[in-house]
C-alpha positions as CSV (number, residue, x, y, z in Angstrom):
1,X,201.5,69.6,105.1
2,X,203.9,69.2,107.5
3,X,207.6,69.0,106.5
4,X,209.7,65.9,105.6
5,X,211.9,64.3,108.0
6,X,215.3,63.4,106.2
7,X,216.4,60.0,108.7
8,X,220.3,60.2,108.2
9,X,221.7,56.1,107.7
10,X,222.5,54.0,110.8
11,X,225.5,52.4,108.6
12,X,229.1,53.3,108.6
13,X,231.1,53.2,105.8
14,X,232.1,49.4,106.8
15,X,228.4,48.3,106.9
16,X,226.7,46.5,103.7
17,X,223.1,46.7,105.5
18,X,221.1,47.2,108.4
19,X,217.9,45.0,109.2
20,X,215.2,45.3,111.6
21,X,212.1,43.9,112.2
22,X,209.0,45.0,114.6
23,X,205.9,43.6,115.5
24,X,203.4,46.7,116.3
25,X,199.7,47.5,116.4
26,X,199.8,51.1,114.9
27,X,201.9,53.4,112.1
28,X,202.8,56.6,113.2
29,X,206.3,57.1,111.8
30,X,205.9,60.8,110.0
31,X,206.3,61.1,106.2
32,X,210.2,60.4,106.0
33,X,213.3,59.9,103.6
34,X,216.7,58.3,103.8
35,X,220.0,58.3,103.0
36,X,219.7,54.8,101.4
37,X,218.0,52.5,100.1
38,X,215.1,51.1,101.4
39,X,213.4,47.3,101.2
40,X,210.3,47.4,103.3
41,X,208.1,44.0,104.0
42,X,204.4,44.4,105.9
43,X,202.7,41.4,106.9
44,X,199.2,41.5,108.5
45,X,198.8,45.0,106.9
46,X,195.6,45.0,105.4
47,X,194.2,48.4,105.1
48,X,197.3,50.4,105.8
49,X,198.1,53.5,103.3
50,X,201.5,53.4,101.7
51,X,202.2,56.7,100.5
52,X,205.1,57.4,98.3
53,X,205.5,60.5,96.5
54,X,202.8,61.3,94.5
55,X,201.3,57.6,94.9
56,X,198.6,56.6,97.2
57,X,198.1,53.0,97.7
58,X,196.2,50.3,100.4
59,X,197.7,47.4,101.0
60,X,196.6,44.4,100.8
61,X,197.5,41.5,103.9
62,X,201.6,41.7,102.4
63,X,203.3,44.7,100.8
64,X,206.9,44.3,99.4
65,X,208.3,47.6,98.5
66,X,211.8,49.1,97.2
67,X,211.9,52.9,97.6
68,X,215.0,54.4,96.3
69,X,217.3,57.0,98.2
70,X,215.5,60.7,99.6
71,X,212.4,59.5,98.3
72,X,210.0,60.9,100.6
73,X,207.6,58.0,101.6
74,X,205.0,57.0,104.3
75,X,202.8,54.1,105.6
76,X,199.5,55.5,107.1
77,X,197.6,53.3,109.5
78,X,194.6,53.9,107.5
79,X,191.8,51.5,108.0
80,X,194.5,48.4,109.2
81,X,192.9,46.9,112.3
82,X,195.5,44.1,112.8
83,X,196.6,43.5,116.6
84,X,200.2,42.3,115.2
85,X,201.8,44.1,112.2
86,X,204.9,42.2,111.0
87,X,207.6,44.6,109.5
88,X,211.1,43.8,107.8
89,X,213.2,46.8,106.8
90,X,216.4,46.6,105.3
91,X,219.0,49.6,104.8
92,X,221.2,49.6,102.1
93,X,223.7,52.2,100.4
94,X,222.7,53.1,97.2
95,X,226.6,52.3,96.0
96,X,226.9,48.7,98.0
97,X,227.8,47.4,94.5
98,X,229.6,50.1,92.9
99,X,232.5,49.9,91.5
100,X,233.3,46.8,88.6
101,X,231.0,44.8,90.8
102,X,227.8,45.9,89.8
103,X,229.0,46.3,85.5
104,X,229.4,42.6,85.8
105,X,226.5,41.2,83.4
106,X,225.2,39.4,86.1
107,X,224.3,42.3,88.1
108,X,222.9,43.9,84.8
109,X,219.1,43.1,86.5
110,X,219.9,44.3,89.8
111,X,221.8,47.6,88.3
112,X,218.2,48.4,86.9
113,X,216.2,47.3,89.4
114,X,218.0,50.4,91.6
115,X,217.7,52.7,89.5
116,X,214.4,52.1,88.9
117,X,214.1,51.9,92.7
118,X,213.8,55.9,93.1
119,X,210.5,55.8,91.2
120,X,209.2,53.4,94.5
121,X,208.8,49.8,92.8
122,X,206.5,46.9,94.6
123,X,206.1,43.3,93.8
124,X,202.9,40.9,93.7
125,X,202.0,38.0,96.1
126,X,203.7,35.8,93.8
127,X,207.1,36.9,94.4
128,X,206.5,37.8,97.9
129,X,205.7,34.2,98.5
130,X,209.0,33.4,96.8
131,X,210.8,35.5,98.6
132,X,209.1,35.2,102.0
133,X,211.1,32.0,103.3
134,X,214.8,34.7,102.5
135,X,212.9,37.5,104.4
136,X,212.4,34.8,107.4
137,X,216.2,34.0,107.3
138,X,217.2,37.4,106.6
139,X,215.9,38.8,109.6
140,X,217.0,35.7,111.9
141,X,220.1,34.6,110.7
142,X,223.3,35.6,112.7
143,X,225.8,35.2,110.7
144,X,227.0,38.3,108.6
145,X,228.4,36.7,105.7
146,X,225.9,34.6,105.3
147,X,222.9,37.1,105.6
148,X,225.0,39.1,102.6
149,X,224.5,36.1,100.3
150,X,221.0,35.7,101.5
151,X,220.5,39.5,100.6
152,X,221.7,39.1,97.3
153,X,220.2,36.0,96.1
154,X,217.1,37.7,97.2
155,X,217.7,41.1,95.3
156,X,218.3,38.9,92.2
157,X,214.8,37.2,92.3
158,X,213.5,40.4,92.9
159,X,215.2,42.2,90.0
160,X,214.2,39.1,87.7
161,X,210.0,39.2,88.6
162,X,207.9,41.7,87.3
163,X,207.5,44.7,89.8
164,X,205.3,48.0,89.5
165,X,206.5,51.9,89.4
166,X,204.7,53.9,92.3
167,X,205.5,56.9,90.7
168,X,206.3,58.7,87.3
169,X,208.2,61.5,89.0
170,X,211.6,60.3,90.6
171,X,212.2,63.8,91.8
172,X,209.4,66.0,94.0
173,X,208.7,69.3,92.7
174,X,211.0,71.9,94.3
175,X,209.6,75.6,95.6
176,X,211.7,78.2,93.8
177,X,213.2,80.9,96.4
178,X,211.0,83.4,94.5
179,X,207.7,81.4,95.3
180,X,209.1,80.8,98.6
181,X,210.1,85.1,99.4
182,X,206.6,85.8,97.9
183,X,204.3,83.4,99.9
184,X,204.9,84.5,103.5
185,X,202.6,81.3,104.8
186,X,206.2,78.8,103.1
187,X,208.5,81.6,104.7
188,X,207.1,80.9,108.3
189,X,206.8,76.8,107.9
190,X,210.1,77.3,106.6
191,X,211.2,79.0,109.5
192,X,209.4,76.7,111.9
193,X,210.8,73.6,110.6
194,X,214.4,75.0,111.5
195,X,213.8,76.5,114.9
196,X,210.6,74.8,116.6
197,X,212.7,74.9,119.9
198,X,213.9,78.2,119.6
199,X,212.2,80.4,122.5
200,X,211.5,83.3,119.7
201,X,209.3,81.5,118.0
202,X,206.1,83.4,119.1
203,X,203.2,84.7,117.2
204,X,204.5,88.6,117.1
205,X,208.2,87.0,116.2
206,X,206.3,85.3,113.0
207,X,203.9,88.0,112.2
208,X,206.9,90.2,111.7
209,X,208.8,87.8,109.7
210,X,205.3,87.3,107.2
211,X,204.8,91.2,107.4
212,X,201.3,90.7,108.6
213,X,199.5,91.3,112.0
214,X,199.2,88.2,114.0
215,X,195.6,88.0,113.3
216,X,195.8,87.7,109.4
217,X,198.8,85.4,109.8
218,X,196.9,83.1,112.4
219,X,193.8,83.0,109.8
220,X,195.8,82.8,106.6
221,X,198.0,79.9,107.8
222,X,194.8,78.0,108.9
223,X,193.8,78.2,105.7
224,X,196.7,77.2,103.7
225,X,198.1,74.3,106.2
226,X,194.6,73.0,107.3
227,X,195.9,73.6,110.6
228,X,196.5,76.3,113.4
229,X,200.2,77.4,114.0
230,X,199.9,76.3,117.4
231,X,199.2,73.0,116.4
232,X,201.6,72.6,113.6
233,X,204.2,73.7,116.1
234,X,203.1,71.0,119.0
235,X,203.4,68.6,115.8
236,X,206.4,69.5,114.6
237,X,207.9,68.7,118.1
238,X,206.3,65.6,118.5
239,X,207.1,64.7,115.0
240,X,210.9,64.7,115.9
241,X,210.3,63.0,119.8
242,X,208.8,60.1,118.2
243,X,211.3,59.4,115.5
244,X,214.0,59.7,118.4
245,X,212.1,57.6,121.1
246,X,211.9,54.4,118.1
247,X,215.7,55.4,116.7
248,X,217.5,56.3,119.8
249,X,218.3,55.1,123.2
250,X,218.3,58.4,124.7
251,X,216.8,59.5,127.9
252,X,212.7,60.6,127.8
253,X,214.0,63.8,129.6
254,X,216.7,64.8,127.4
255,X,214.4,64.1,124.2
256,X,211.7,66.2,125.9
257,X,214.1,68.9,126.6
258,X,215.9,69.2,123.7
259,X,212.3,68.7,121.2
260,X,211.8,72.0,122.8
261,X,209.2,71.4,125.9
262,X,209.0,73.9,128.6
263,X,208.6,70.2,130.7
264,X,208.5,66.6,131.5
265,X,205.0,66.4,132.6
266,X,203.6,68.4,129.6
267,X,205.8,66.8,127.5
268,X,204.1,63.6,128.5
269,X,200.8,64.9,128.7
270,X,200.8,65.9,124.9
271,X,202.8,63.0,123.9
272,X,199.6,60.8,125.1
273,X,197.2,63.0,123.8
274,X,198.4,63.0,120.6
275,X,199.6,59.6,120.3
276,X,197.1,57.6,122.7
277,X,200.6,56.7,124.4
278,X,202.8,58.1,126.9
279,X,206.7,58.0,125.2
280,X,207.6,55.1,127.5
281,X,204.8,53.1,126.0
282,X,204.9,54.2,122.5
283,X,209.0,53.3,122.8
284,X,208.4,50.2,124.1
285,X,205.7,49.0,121.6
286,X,208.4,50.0,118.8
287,X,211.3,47.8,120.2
288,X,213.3,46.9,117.2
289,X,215.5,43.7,117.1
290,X,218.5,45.8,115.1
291,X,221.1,43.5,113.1
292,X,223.8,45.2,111.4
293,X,226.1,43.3,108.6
């Protein structure tokens, strides 16, 4: 399994939220947390996997989900054959209402809703459809203040309609540093995940650091990851090249470079091959229109 990108908030400390919304064909986003909260909306998503934790769910045509902060979370494409997938994300802190604010009693509903929110929580087409027509202004409305009001009219419906936990577990099962010292396979995924781009990572480098020969650790890790350590490197790199191509406006060269690829052309190369786009094309199919309140 390959490790979980932590996607740090886009929102300063004088930000309430951060909406976007994207029209796309495919879902390849890697299995992510953030920093805040999250309120996700699919439309024309029928057959896509929404992965949350321990939960494994396909979606029906409209998916309206609330997953809490550094809860690790996914949608898969899955069996989703849609030619336009309709998505509305919105980024909130966790504390937005802290403070006397949220102990007012009429913010008891939303206060729960929250912290029920880190078990992953989703709503039926009932209250999608009530809230559909405050997703639509949401995401075109240009006028900060007003979007606010809009955002918490709409948390209040949702916190007042019946919603489902995704998960029993709020927190994923941690590896104790004694599993992790005495399973040399975690040791070098470990290790991978922290320096992918570094130029010692090399099969005699790794075999040295698992205490095996390179043979036994090539096998082994196959076994254990599904996968060889070639590939979970070249995935591990491309992993972090597409979150920065959607998320960032930087250069295809300096992502390539800095992702750790020897150069532009293989960069590109395996980029397609992996992705069935090029990076220009797969940034371009992901253009966001960003609003920040």
């Amino acid at each position: 399994m390959l490790p979980i990108v932590t996607v740090k908030a886009e929102l300063t400390a004088e930000d309430c939220l951060r909406i976007v919304e994207r029209h796309k064909r495919t879902f390849t986003y890697p299995i992510h947390r953030h920093t805040t909260v999250e309120l996700n909306f699919v439309q024309h998503g029928k057959g896509v996997r929404r992965i949350v934790r321990d939960s494994s769910e396909v979606i029906g045509e409209y998916d309206l989900s609330l997953i809490g902060e550094n809860v690790e979370h996914v949608w898969e494409q899955g069996e989703c054959s849609s030619s336009d997938v309709r998505e509305i994300t919105i980024h909130f802190s966790a504390n937005l209402f802290d403070g006397n604010f949220i102990g007012k009693k009429q913010f008891a509903s939303i206060r729960k809703m929250l912290e029920n929110s880190r078990h992953g929580l989703v709503w039926g087409m009932d209250t999608i459809m009530e809230v559909y027509s405050l997703l639509n202004a949401l995401a075109s409305e240009q006028n900060g203040f007003e979007q606010f009001l809009l955002f918490q009219k709409m948390l209040h419906i949702l916190s007042n309609s019946p919603s489902r936990q995704l998960t029993s577990s709020p927190e994923p099962k941690a590896v104790s540093p004694a599993t992790q010292e005495n399973d040399p396979i975690a040791l070098v995924a470990e290790y991978l995940k922290d320096h992918y781009t570094s130029e010692e990572v090399n099969l005699t480098y790794l075999s040295r650091l698992a205490g095996m020969s390179p043979t036994a650790l090539s096998r082994v890790f196959k076994q254990k990851k599904g996968i060889t350590l070639s590939a979970y490197l070249i995935d591990l790199k491309l992993q972090n090249a597409a979150r920065r191509l959607i998320d960032t406006d930087e250069k295809v060269a300096d992502i390539c470079k800095s992702c750790g690829f020897n150069n532009l052309s293989n960069f590109n190369r395996t980029f397609k091959a992996r992705k069935g786009k090029t990076p220009k094309d797969y940034r371009s199919l992901y253009k966001k229109n960003k609003i920040t309140v």
